[in-house]
C-alpha positions as CSV (number, residue, x, y, z in Angstrom):
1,X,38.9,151.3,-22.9
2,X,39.5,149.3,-25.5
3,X,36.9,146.8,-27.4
4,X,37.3,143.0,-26.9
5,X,36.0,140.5,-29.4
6,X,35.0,137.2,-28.9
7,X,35.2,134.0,-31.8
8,X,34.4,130.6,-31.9
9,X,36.6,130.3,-34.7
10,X,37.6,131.4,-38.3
11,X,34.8,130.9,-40.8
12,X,37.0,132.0,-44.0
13,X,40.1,133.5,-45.4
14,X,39.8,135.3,-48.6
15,X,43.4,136.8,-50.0
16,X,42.2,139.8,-52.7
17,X,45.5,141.2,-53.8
18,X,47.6,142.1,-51.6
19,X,44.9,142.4,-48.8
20,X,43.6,139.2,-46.2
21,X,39.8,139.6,-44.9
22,X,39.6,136.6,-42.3
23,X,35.9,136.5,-41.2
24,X,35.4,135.6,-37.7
25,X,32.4,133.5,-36.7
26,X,30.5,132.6,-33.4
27,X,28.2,130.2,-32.7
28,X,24.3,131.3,-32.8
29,X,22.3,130.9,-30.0
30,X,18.7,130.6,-31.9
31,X,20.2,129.3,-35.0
32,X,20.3,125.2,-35.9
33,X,21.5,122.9,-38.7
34,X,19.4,119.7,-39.1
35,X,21.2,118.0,-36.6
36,X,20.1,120.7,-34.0
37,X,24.0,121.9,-33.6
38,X,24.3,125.6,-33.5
39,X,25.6,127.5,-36.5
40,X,28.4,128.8,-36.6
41,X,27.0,133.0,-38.0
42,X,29.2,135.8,-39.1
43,X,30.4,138.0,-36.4
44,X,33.0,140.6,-37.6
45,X,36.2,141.0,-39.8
46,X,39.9,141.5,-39.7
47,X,41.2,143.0,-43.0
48,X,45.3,143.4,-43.2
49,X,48.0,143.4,-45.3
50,X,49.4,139.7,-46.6
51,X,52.9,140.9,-44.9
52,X,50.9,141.4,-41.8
53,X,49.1,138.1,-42.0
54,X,52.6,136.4,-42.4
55,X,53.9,138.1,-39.6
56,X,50.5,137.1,-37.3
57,X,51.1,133.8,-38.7
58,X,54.4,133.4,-37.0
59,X,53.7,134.7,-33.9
60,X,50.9,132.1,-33.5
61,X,52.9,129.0,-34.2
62,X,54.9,130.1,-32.0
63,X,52.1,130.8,-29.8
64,X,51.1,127.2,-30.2
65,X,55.0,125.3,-30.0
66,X,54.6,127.2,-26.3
67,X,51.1,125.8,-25.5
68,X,52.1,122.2,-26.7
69,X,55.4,122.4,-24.9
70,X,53.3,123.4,-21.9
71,X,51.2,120.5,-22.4
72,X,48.6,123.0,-22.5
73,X,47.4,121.2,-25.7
74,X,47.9,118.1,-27.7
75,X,48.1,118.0,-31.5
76,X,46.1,115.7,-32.9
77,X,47.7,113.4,-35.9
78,X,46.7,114.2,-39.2
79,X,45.2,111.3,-41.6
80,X,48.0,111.3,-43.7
81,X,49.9,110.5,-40.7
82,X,48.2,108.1,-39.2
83,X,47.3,105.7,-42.6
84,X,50.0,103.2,-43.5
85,X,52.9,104.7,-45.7
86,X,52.0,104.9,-49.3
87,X,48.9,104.9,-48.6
88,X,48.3,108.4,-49.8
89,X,45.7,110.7,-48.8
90,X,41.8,109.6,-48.7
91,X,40.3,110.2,-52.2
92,X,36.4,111.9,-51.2
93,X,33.4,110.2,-52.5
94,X,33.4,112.1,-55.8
95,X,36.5,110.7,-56.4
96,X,38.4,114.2,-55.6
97,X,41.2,114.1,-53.0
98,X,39.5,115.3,-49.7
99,X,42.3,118.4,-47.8
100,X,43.0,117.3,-44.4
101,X,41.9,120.7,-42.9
102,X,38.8,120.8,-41.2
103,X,38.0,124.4,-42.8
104,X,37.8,122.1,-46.5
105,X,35.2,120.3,-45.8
């Protein structure tokens, strides 16, 4: 039998070389930020090779192209896309431009 893992999500990437460590993260049942939403806690680790990330990586989007085409989910636009052209992206309030990616925050 073979051992299943469950995530909430990706908590961070790190690249070392040639190896990727991508830390997997659930959310905590007894823990709390000051809103009172559960954090998200470290769960476990996948180490590979980058050539073995790249390859994952592919698989996945073509994972997701399926699930859209299925209408199975939605993309949502980004900001860039959805502010008037030339607008450029949102500049963060220490004056830094803010990444679009949730996971920069």
């Amino acid at each position: 039998m073979h051992t299943e893992i469950y995530s909430d999500g990706i908590g961070e990437i790190t690249v070392t070389g040639n190896v990727l460590r991508i830390d997997l993260v659930s959310l905590s049942p007894t823990e709390r930020d000051a809103n009172n939403t559960p954090k998200a806690t470290f769960r476990q680790r996948i180490i590979m090779p980058l050539d073995g990330f790249a390859n994952a990586a592919d698989l996945i989007q073509k994972v997701m192209q399926g699930l859209i085409e299925a209408g199975a989910i939605q993309r949502r636009p980004t900001p860039e896309a959805a502010a008037p052209a030339g607008t450029g992206p949102v500049p963060a309030p220490n004056g830094a431009h803010r990444n679009s990616s949730p996971n920069f925050v």
